[in-house]
N, CA, C and O atoms as CSV, one atom per row, in Angstrom:
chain,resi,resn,atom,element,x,y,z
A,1,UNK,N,N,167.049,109.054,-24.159
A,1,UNK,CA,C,167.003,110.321,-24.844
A,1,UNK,C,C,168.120,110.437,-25.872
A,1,UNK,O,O,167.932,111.063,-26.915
A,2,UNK,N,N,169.415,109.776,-25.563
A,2,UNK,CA,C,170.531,110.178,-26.548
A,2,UNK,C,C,170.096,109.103,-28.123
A,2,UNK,O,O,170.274,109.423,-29.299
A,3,UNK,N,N,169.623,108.074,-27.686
A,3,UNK,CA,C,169.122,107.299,-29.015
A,3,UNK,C,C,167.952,108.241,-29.449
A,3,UNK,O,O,168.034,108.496,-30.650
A,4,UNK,N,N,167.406,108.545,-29.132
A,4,UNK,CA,C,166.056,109.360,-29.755
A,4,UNK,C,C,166.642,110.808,-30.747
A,4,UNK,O,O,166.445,111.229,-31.886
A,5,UNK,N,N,167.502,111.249,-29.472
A,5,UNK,CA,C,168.332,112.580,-30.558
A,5,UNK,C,C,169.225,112.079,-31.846
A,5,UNK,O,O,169.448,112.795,-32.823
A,6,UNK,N,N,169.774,110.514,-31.661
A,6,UNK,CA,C,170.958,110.536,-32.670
A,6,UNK,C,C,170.027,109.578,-33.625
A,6,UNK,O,O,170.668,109.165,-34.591
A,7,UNK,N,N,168.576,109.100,-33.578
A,7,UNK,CA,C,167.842,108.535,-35.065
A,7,UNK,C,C,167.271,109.820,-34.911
A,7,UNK,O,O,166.356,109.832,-35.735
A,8,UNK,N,N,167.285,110.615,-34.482
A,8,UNK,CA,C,166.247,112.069,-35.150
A,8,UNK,C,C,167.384,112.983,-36.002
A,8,UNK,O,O,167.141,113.744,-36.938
A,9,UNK,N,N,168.372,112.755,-35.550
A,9,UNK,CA,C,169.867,113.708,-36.435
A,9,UNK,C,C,169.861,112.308,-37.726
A,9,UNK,O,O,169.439,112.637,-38.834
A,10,UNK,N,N,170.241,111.081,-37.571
A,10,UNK,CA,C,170.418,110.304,-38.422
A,10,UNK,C,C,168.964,110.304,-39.788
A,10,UNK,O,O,169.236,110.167,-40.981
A,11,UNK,N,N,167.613,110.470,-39.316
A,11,UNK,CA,C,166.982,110.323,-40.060
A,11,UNK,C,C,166.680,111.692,-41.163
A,11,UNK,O,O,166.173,111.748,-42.283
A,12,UNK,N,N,167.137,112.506,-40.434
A,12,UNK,CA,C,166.903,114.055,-40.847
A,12,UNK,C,C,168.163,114.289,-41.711
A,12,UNK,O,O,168.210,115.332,-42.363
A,13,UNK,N,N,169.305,113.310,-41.779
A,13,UNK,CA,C,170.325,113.746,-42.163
A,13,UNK,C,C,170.320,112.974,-43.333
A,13,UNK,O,O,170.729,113.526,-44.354
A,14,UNK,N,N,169.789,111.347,-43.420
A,14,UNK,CA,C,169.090,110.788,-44.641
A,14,UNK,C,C,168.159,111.601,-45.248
A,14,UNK,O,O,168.689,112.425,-45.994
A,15,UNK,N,N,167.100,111.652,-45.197
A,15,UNK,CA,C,166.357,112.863,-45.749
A,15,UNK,C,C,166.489,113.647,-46.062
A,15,UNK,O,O,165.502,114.192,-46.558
A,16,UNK,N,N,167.522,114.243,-46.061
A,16,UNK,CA,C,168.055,115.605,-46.459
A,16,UNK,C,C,168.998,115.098,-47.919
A,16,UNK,O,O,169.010,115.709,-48.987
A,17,UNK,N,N,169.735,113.850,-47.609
A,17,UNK,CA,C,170.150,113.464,-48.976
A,17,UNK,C,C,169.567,112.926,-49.560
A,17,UNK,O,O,170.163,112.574,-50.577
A,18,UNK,N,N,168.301,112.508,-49.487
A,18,UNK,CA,C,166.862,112.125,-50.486
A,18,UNK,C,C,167.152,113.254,-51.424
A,18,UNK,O,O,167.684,113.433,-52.520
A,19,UNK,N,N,166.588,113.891,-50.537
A,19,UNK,CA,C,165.593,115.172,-51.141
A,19,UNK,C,C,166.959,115.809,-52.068
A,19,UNK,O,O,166.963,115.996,-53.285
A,20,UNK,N,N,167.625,115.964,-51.499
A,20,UNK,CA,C,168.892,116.898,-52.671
A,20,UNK,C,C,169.889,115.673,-53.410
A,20,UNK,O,O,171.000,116.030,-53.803
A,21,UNK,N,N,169.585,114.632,-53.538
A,21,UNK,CA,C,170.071,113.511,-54.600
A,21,UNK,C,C,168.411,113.570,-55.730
A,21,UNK,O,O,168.341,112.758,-56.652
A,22,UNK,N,N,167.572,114.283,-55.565
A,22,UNK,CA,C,166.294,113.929,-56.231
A,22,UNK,C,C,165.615,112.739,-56.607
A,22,UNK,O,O,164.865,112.466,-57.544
A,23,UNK,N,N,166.254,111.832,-55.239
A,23,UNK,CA,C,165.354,110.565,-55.163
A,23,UNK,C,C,164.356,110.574,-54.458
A,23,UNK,O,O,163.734,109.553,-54.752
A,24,UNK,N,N,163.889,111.058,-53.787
A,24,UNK,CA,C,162.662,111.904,-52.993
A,24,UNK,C,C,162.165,113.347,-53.205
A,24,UNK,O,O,162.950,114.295,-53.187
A,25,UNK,N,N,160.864,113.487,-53.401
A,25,UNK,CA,C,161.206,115.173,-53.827
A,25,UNK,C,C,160.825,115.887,-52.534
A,25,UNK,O,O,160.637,115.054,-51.648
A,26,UNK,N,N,160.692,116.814,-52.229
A,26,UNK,CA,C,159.728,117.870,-51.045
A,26,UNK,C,C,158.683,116.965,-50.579
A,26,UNK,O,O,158.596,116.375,-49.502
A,27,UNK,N,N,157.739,116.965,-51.806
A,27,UNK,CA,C,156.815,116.529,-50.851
A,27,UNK,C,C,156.380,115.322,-50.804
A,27,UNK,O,O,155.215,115.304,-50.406
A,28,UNK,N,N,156.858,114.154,-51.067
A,28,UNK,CA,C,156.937,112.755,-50.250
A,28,UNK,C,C,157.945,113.117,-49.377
A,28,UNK,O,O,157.563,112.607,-48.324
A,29,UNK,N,N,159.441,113.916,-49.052
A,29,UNK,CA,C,159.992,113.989,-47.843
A,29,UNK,C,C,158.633,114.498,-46.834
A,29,UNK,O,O,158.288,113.711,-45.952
A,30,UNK,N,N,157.964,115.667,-46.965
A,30,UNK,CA,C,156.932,116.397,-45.916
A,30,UNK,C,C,155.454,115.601,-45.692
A,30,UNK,O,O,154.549,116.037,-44.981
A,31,UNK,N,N,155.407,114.021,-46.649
A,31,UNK,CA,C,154.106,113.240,-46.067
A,31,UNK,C,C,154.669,112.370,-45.202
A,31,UNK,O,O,154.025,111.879,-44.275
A,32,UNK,N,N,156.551,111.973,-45.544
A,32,UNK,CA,C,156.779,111.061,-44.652
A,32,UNK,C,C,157.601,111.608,-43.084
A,32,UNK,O,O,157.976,110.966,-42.103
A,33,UNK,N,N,157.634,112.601,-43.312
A,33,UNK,CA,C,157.750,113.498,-41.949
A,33,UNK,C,C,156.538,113.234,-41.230
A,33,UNK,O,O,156.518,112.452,-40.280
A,34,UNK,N,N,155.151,114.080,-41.791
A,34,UNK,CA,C,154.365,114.269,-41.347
A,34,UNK,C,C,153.590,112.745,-40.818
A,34,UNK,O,O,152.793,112.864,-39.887
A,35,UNK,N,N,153.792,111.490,-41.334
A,35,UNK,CA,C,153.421,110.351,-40.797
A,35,UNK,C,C,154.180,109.827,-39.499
A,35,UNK,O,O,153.686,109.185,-38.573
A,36,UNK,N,N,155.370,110.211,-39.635
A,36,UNK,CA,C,156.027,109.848,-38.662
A,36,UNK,C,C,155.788,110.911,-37.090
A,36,UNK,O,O,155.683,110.479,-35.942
A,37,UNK,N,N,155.759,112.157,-37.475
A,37,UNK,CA,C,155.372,112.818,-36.350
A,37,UNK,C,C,154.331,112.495,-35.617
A,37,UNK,O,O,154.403,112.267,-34.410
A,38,UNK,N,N,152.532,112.422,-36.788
A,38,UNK,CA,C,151.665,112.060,-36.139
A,38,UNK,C,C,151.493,110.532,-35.592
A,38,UNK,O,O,150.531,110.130,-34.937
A,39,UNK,N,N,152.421,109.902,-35.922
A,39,UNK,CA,C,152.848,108.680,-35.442
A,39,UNK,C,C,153.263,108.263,-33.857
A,39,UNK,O,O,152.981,107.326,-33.109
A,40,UNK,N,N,153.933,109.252,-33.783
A,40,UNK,CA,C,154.502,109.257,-32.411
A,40,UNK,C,C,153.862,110.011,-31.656
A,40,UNK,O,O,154.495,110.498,-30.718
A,41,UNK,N,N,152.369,110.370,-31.810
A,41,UNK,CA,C,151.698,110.866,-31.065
A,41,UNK,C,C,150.664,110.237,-31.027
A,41,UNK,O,O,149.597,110.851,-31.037
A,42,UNK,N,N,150.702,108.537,-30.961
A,42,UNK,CA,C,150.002,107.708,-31.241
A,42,UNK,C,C,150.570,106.555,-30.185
A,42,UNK,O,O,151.676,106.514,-29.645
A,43,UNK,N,N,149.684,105.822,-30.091
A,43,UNK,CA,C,149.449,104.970,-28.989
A,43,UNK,C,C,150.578,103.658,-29.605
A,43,UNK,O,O,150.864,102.670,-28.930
A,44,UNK,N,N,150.951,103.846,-30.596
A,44,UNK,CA,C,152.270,103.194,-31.103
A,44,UNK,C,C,153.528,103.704,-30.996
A,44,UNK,O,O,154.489,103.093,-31.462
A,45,UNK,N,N,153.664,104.994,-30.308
A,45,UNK,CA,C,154.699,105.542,-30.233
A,45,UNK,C,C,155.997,104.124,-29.257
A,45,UNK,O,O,157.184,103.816,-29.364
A,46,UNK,N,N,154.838,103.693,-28.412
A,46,UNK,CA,C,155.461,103.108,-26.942
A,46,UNK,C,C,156.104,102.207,-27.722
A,46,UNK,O,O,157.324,102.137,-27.872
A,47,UNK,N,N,155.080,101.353,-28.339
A,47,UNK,CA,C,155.648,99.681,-29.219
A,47,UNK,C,C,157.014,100.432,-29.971
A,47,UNK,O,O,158.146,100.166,-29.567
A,48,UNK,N,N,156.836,101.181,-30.853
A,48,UNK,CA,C,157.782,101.779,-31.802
A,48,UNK,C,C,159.673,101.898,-30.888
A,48,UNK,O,O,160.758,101.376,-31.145
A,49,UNK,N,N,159.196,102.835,-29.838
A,49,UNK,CA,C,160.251,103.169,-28.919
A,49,UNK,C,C,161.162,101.546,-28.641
A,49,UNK,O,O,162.287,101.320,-29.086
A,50,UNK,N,N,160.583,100.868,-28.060
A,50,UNK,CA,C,160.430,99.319,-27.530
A,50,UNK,C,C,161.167,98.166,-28.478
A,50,UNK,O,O,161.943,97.251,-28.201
A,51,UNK,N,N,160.588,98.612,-29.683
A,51,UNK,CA,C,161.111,97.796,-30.726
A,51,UNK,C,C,162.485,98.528,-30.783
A,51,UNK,O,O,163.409,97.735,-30.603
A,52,UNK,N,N,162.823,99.625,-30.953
A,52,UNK,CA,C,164.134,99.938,-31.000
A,52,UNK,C,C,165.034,99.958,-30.557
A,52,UNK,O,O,166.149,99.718,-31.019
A,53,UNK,N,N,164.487,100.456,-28.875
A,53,UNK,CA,C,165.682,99.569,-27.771
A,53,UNK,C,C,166.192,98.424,-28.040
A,53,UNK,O,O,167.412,98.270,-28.106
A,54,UNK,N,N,165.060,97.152,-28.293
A,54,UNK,CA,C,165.592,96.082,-28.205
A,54,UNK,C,C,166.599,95.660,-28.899
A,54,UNK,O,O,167.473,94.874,-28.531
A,55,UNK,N,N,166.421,96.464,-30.459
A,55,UNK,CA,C,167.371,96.261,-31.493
A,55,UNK,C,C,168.805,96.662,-31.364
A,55,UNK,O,O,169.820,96.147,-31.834
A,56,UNK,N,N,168.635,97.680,-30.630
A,56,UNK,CA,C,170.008,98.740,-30.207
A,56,UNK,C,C,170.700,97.961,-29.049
A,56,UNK,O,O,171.929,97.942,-28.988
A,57,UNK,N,N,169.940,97.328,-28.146
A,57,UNK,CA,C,170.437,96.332,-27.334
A,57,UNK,C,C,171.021,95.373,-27.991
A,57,UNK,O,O,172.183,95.056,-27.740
A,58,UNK,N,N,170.289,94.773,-28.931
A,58,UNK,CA,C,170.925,93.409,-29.446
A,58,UNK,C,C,171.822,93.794,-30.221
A,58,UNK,O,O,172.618,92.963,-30.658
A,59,UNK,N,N,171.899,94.891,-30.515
A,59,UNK,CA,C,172.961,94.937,-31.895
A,59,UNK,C,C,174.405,95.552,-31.012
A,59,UNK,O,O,175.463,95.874,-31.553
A,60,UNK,N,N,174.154,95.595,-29.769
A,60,UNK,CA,C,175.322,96.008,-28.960
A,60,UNK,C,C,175.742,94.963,-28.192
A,60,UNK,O,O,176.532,95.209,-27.281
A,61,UNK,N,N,175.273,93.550,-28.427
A,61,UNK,CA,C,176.018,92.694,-27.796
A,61,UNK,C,C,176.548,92.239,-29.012
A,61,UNK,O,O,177.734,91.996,-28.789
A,62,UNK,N,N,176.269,91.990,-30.228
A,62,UNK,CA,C,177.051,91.327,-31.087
A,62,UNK,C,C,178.471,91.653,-31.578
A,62,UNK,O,O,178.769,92.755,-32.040
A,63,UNK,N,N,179.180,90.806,-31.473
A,63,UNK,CA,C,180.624,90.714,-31.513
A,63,UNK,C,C,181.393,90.902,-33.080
A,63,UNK,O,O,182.618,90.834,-33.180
């Protein structure tokens, strides 16, 4: 749960400097929200989750 809250603060907190640097405007930020939400309410949510552990694992043993 604490990785899930700190890429949901991290991604929201990128996005937010998209959108107000005007390298993204509103609404490609609100299609790529909206892909990602209905995303994770998708039978890829699991793989998605999975792939990230592993990364967060591996990237916490490297020295």
């Amino acid at each position: 749960m604490i990785v899930t809250l700190s890429a949901v603060a991290l991604f929201g907190v990128l996005t937010a400097v998209l959108v107000r640097s005007r390298t993204v405007g509103p609404l490609a930020a609100t299609a790529v929200f909206l892909f990602g939400f209905f995303t994770a309410d998708t039978g890829a949510a699991t793989a998605i989750r999975t792939t990230l552990h592993a990364l967060i694992n591996a990237a916490s043993h490297i020295n």
